[in-house]
N, CA, C and O atoms as a Tripos MOL2 file, in Angstrom:
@<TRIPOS>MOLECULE
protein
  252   251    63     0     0
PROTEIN
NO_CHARGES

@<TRIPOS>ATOM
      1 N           0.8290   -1.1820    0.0000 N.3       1 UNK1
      2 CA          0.0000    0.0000    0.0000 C.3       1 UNK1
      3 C           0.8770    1.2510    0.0000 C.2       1 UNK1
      4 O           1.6140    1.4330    0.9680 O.2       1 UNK1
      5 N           0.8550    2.2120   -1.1050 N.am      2 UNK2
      6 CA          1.6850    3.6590   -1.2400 C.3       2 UNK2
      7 C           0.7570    4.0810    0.5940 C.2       2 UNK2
      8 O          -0.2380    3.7240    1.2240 O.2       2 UNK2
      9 N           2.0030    5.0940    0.7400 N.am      3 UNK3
     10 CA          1.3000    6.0140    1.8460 C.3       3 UNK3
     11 C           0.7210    7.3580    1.5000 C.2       3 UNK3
     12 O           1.1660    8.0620    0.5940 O.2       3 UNK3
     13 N          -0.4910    7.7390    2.4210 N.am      4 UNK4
     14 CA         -1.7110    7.9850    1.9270 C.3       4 UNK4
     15 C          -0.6280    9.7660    1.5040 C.2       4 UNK4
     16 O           0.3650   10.1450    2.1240 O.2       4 UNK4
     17 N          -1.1740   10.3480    0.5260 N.am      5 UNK5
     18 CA         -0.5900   11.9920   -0.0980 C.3       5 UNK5
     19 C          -0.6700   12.6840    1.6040 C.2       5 UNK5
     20 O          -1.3000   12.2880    2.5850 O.2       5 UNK5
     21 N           0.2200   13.8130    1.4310 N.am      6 UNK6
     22 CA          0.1310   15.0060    2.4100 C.3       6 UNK6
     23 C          -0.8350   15.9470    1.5460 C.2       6 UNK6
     24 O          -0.8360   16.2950    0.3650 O.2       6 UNK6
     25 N          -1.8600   16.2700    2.9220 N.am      7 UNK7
     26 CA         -2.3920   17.4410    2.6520 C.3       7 UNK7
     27 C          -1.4250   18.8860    1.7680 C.2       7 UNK7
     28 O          -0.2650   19.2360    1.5520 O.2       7 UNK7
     29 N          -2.9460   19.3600    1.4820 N.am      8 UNK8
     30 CA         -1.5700   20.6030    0.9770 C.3       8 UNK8
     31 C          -1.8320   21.9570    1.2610 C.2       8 UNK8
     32 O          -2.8350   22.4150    0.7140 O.2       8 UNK8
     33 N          -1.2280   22.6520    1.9260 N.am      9 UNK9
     34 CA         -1.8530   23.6120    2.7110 C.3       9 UNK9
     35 C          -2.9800   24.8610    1.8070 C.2       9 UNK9
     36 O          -2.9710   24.7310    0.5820 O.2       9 UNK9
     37 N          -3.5120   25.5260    2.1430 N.am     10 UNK10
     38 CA         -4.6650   26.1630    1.3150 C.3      10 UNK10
     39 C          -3.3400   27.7190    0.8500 C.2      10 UNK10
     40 O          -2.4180   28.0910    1.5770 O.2      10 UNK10
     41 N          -3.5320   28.0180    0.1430 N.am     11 UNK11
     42 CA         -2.1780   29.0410   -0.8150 C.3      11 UNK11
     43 C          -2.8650   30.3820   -0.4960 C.2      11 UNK11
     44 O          -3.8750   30.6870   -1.1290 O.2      11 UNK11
     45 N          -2.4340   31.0940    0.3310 N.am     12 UNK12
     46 CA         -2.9360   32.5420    0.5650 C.3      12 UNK12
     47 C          -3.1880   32.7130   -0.9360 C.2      12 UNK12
     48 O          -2.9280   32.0190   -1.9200 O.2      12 UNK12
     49 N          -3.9760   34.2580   -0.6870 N.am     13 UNK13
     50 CA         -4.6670   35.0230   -2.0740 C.3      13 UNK13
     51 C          -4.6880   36.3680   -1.8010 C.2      13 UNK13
     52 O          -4.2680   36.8810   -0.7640 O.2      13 UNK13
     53 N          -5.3760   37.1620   -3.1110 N.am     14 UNK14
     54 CA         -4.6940   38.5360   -3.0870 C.3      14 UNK14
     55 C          -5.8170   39.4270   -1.9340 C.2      14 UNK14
     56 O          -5.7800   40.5240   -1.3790 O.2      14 UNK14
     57 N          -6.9350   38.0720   -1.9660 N.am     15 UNK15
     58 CA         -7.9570   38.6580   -1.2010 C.3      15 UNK15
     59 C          -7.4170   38.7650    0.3890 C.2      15 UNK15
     60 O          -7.3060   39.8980    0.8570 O.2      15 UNK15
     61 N          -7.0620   37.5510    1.2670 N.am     16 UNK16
     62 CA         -7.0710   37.5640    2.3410 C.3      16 UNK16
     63 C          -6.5370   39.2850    3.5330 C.2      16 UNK16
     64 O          -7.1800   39.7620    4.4680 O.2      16 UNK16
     65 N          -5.4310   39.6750    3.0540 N.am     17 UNK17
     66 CA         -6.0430   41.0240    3.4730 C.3      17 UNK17
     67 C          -7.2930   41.8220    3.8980 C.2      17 UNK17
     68 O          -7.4860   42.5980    4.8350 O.2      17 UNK17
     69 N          -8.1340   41.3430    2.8270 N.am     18 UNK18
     70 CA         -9.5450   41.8010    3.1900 C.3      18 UNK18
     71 C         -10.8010   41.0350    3.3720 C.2      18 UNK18
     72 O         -11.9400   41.2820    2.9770 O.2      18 UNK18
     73 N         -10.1830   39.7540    4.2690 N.am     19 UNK19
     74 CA        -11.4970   39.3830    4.4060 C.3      19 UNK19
     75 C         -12.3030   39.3530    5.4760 C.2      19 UNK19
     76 O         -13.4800   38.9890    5.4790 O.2      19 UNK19
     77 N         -11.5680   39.7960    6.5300 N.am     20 UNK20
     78 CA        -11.9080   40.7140    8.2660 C.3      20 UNK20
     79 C         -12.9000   41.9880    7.2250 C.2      20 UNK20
     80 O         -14.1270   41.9790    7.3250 O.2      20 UNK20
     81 N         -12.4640   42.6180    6.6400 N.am     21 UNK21
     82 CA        -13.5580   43.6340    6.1440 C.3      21 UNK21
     83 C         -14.8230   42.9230    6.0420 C.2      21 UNK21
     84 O         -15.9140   42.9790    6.6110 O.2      21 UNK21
     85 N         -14.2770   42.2160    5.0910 N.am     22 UNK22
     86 CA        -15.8630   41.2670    4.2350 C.3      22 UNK22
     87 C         -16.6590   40.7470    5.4110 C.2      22 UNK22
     88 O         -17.8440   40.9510    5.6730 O.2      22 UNK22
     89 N         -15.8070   40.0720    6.0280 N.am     23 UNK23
     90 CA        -16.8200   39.4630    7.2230 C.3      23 UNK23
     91 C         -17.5320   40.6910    8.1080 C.2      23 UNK23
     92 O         -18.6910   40.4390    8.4380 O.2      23 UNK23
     93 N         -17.0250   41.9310    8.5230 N.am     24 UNK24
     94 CA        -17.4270   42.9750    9.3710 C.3      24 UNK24
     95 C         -18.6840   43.4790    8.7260 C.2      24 UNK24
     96 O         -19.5120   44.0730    9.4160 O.2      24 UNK24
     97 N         -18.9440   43.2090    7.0020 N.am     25 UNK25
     98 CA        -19.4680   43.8850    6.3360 C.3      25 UNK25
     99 C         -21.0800   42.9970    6.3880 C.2      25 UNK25
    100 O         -22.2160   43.4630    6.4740 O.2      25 UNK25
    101 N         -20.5160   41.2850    6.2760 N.am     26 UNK26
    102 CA        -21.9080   40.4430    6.4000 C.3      26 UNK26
    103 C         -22.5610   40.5260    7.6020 C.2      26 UNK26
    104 O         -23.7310   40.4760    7.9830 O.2      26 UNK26
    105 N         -21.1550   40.7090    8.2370 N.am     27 UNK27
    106 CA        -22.0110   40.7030   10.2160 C.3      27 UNK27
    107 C         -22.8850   42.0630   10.4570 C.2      27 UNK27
    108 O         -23.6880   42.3330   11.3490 O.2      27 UNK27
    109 N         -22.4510   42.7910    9.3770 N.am     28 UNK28
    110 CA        -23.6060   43.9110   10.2280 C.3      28 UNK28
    111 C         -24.8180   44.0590    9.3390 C.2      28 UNK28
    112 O         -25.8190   44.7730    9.3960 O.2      28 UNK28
    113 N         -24.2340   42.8220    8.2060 N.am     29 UNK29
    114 CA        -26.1560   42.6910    7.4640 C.3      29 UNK29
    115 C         -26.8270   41.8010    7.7050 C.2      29 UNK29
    116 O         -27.8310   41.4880    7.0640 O.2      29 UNK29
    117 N         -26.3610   41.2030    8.7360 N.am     30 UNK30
    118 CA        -27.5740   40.1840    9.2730 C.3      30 UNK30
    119 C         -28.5680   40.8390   10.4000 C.2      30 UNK30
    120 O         -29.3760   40.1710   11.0450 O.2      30 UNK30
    121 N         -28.3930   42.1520   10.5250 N.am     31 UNK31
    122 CA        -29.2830   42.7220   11.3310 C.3      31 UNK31
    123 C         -29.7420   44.0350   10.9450 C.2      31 UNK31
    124 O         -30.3400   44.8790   11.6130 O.2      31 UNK31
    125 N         -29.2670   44.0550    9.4800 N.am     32 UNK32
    126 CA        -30.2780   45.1770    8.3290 C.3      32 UNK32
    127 C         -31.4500   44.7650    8.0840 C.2      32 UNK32
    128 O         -31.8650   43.6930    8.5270 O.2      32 UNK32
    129 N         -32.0980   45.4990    7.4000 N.am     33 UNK33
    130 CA        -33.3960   45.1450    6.6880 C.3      33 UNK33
    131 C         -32.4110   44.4470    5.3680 C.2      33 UNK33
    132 O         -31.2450   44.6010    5.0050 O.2      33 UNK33
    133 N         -33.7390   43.4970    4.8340 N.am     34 UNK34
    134 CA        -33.2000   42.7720    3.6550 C.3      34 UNK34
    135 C         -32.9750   44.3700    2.6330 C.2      34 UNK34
    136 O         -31.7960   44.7080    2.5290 O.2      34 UNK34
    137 N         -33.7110   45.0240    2.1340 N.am     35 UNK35
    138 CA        -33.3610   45.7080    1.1170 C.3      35 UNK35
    139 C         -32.5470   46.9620    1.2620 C.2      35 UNK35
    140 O         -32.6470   47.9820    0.5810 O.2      35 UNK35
    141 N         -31.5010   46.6590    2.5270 N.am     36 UNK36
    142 CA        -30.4950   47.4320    2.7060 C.3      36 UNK36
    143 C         -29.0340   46.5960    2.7940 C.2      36 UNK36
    144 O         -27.9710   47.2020    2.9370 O.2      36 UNK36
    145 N         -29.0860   45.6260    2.7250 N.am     37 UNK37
    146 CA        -27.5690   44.0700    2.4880 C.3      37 UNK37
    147 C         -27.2890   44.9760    1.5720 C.2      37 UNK37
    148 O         -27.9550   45.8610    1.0350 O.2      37 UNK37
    149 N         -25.4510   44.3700    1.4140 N.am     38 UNK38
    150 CA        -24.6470   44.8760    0.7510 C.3      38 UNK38
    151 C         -25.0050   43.7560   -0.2650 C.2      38 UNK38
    152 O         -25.5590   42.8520    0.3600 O.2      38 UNK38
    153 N         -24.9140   43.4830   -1.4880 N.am     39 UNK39
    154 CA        -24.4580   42.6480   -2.7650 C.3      39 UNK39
    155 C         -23.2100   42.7730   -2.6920 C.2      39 UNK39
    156 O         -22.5790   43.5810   -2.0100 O.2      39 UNK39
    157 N         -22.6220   41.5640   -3.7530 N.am     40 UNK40
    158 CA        -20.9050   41.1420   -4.1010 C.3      40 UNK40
    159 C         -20.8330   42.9170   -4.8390 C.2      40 UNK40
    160 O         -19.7840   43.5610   -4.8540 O.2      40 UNK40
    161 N         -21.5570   43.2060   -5.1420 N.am     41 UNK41
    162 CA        -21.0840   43.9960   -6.4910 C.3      41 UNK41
    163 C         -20.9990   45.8270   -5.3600 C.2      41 UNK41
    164 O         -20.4560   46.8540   -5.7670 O.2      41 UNK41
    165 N         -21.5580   45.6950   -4.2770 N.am     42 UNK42
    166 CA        -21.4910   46.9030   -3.5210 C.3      42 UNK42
    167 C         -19.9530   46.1890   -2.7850 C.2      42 UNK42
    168 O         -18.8050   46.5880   -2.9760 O.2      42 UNK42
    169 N         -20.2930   45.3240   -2.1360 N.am     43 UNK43
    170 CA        -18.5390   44.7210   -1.3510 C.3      43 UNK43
    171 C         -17.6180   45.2610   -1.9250 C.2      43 UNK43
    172 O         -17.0180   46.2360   -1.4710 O.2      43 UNK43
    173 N         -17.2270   44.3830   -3.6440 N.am     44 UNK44
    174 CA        -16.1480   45.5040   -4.4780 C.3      44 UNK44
    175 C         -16.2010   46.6230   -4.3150 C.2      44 UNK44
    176 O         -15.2020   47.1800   -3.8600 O.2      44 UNK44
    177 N         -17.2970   47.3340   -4.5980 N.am     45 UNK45
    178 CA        -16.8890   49.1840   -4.9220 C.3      45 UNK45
    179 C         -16.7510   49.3420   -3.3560 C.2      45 UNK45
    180 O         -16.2510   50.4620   -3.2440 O.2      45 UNK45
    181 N         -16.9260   48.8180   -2.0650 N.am     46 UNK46
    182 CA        -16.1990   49.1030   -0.9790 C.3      46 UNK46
    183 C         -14.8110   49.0480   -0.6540 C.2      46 UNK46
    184 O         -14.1300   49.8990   -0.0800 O.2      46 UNK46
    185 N         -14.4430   47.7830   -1.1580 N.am     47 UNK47
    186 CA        -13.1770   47.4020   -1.2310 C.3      47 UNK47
    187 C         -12.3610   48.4850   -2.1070 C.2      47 UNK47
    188 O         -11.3120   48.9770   -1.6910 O.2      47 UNK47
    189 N         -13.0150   48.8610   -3.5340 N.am     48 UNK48
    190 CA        -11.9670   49.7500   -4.2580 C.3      48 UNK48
    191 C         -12.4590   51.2950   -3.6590 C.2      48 UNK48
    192 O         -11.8770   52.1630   -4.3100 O.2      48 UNK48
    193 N         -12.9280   51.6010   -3.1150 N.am     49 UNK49
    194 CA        -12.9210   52.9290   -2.6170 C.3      49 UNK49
    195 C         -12.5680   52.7830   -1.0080 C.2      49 UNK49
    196 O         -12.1950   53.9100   -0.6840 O.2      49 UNK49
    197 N         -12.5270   52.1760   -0.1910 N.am     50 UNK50
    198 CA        -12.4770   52.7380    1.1330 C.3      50 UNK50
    199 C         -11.1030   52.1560    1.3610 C.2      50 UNK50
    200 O         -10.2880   52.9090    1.8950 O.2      50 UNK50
    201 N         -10.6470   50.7160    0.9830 N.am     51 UNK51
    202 CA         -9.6050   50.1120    0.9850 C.3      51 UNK51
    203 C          -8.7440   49.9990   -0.1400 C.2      51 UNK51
    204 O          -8.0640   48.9740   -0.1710 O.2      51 UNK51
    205 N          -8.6040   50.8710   -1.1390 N.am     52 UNK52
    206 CA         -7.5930   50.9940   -2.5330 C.3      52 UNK52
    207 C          -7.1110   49.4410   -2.4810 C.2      52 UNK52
    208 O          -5.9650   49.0320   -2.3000 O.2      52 UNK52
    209 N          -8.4450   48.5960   -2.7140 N.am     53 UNK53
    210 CA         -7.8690   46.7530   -3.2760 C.3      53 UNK53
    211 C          -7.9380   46.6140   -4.7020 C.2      53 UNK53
    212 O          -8.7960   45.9980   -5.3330 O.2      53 UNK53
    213 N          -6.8080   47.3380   -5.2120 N.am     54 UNK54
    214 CA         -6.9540   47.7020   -6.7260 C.3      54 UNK54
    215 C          -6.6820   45.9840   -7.1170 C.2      54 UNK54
    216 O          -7.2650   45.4430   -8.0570 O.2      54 UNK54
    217 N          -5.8800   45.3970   -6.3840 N.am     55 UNK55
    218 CA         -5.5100   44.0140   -7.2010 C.3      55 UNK55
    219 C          -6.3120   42.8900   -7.0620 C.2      55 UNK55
    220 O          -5.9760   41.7790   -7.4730 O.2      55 UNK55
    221 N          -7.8040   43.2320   -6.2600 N.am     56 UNK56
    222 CA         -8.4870   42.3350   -6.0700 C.3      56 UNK56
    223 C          -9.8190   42.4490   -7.1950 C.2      56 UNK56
    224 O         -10.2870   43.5630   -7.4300 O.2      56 UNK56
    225 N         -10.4630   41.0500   -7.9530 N.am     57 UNK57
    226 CA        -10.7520   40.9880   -9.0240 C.3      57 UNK57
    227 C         -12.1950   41.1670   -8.0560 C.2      57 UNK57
    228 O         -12.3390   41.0000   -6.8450 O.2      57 UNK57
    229 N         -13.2680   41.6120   -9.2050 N.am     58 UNK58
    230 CA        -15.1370   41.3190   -8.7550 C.3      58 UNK58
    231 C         -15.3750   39.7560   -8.4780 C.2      58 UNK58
    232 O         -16.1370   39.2540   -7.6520 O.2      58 UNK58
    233 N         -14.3900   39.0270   -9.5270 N.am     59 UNK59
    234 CA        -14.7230   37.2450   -9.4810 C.3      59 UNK59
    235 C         -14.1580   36.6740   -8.0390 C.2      59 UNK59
    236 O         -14.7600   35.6880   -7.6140 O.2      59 UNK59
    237 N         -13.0600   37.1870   -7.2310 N.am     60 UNK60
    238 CA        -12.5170   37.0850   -6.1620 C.3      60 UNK60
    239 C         -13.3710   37.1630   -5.5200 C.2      60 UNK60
    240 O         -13.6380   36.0760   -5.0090 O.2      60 UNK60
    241 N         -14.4090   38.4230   -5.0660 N.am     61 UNK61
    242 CA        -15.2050   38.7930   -3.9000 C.3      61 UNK61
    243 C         -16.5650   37.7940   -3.8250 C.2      61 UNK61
    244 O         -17.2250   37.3710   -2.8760 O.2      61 UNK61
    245 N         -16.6810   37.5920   -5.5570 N.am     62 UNK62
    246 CA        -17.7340   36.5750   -5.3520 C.3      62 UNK62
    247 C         -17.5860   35.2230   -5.4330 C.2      62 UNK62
    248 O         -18.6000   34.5530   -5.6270 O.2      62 UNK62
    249 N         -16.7800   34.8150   -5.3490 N.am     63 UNK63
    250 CA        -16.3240   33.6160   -5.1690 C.3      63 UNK63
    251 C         -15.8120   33.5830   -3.4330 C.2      63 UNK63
    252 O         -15.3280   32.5590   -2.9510 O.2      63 UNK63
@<TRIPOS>BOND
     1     1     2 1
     2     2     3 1
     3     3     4 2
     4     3     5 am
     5     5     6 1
     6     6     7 1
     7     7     8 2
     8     7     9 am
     9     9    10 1
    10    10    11 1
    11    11    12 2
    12    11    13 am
    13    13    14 1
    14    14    15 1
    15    15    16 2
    16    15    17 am
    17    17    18 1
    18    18    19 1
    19    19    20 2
    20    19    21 am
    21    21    22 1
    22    22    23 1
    23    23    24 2
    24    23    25 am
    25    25    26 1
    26    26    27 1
    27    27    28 2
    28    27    29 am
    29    29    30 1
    30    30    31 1
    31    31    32 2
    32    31    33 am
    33    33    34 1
    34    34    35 1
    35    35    36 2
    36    35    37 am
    37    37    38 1
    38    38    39 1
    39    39    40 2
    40    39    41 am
    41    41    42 1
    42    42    43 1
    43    43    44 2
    44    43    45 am
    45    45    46 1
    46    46    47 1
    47    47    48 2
    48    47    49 am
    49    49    50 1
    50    50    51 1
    51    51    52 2
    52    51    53 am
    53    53    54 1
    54    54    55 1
    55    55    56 2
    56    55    57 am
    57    57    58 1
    58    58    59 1
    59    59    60 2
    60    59    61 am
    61    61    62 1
    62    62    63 1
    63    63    64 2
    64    63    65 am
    65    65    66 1
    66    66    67 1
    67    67    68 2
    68    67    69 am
    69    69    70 1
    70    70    71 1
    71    71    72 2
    72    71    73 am
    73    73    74 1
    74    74    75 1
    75    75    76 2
    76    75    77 am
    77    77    78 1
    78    78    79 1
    79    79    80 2
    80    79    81 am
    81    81    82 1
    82    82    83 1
    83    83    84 2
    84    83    85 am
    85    85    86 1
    86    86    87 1
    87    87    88 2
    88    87    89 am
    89    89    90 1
    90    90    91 1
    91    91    92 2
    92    91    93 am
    93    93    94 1
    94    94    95 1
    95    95    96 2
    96    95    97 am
    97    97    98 1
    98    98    99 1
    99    99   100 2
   100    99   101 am
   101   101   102 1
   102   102   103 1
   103   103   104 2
   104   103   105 am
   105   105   106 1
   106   106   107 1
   107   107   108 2
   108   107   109 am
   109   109   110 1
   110   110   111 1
   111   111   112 2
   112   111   113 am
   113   113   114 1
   114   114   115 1
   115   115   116 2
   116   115   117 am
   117   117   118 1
   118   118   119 1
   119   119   120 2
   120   119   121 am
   121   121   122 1
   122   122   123 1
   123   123   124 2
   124   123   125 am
   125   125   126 1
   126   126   127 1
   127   127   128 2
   128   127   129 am
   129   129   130 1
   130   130   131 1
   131   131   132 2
   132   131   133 am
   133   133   134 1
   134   134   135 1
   135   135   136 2
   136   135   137 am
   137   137   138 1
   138   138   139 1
   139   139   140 2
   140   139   141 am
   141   141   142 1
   142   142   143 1
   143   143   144 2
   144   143   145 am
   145   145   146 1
   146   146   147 1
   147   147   148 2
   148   147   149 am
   149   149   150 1
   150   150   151 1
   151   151   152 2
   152   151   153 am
   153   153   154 1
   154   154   155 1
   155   155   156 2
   156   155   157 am
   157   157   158 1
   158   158   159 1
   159   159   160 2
   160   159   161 am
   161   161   162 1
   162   162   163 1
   163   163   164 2
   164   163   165 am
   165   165   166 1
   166   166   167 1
   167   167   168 2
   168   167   169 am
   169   169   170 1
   170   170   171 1
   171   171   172 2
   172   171   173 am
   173   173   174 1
   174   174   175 1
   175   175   176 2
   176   175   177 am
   177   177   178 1
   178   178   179 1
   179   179   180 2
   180   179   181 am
   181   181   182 1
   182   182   183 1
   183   183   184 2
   184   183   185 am
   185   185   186 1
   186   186   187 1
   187   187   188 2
   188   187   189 am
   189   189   190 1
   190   190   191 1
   191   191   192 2
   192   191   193 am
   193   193   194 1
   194   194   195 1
   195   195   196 2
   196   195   197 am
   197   197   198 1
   198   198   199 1
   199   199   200 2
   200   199   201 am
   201   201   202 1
   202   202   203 1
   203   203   204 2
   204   203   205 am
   205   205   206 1
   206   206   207 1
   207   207   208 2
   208   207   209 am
   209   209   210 1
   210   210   211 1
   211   211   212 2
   212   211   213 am
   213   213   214 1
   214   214   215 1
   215   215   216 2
   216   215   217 am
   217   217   218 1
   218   218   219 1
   219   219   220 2
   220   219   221 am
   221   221   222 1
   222   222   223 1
   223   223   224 2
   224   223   225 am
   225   225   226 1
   226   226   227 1
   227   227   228 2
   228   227   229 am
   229   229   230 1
   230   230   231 1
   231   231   232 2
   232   231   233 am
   233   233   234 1
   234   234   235 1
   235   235   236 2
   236   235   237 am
   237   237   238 1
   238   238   239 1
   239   239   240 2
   240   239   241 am
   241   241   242 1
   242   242   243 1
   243   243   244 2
   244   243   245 am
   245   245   246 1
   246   246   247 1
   247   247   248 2
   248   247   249 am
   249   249   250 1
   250   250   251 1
   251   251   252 2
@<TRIPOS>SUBSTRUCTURE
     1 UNK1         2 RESIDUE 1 A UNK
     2 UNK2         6 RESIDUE 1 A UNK
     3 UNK3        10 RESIDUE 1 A UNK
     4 UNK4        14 RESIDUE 1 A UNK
     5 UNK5        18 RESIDUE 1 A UNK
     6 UNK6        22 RESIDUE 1 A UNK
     7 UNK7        26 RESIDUE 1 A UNK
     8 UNK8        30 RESIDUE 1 A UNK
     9 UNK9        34 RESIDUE 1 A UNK
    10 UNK10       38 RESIDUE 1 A UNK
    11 UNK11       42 RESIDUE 1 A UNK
    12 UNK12       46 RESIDUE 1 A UNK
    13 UNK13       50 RESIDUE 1 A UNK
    14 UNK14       54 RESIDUE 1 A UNK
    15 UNK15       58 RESIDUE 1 A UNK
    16 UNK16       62 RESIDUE 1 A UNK
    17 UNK17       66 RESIDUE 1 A UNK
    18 UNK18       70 RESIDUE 1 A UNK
    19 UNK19       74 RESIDUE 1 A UNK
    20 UNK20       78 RESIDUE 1 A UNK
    21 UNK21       82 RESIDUE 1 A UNK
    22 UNK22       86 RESIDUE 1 A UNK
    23 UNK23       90 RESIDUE 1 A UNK
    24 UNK24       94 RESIDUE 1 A UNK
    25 UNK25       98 RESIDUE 1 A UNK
    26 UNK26      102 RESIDUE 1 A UNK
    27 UNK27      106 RESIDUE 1 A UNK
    28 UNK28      110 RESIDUE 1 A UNK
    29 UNK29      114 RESIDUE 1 A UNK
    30 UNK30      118 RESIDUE 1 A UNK
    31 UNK31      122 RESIDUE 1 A UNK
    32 UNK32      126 RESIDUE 1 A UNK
    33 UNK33      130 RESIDUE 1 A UNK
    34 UNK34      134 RESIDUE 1 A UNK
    35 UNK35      138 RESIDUE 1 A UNK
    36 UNK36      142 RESIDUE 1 A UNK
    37 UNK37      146 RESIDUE 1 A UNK
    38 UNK38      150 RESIDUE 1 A UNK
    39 UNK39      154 RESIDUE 1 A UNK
    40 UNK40      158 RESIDUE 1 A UNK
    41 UNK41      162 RESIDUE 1 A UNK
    42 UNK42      166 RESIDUE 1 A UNK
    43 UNK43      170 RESIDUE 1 A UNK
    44 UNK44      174 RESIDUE 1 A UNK
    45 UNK45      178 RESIDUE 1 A UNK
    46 UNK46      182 RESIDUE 1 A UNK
    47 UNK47      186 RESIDUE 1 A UNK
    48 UNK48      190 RESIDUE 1 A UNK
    49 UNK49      194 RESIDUE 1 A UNK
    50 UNK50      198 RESIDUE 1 A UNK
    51 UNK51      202 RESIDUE 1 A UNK
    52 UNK52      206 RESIDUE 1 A UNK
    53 UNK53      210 RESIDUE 1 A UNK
    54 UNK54      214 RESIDUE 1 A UNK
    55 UNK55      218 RESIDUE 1 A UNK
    56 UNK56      222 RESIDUE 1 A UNK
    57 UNK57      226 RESIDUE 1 A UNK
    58 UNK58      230 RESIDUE 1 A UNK
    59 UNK59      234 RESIDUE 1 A UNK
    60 UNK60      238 RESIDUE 1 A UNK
    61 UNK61      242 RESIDUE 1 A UNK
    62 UNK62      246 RESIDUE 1 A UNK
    63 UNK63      250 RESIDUE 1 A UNK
């Protein structure tokens, strides 16, 4: 029997910097009204205006 592969550790990304934001951002919409939540597509334009995350993609945030 081969021995079983090593895990492989998960590869930082360009996001992780900001994902204490992201999370600060869901935690305080779980106690909005629904038609005040942020969307992926408001998150980005937060990220590129309050936090200059010029290198982080729209497909990043929603993924």
């Amino acid at each position: 029997m081969p021995e079983p592969r090593k895990k492989m550790r998960p590869r930082a990304t360009r996001l992780d910097p900001y994902k204490p934001v992201i999370d600060a951002i869901l935690k305080s919409d779980l106690t909005a009204p629904r038609k005040q939540r942020h969307t992926v597509k408001r998150i980005y334009d937060r990220l590129l205006d309050e936090h200059d995350a010029v290198d982080v993609s729209y497909q990043m945030v929603r993924t």
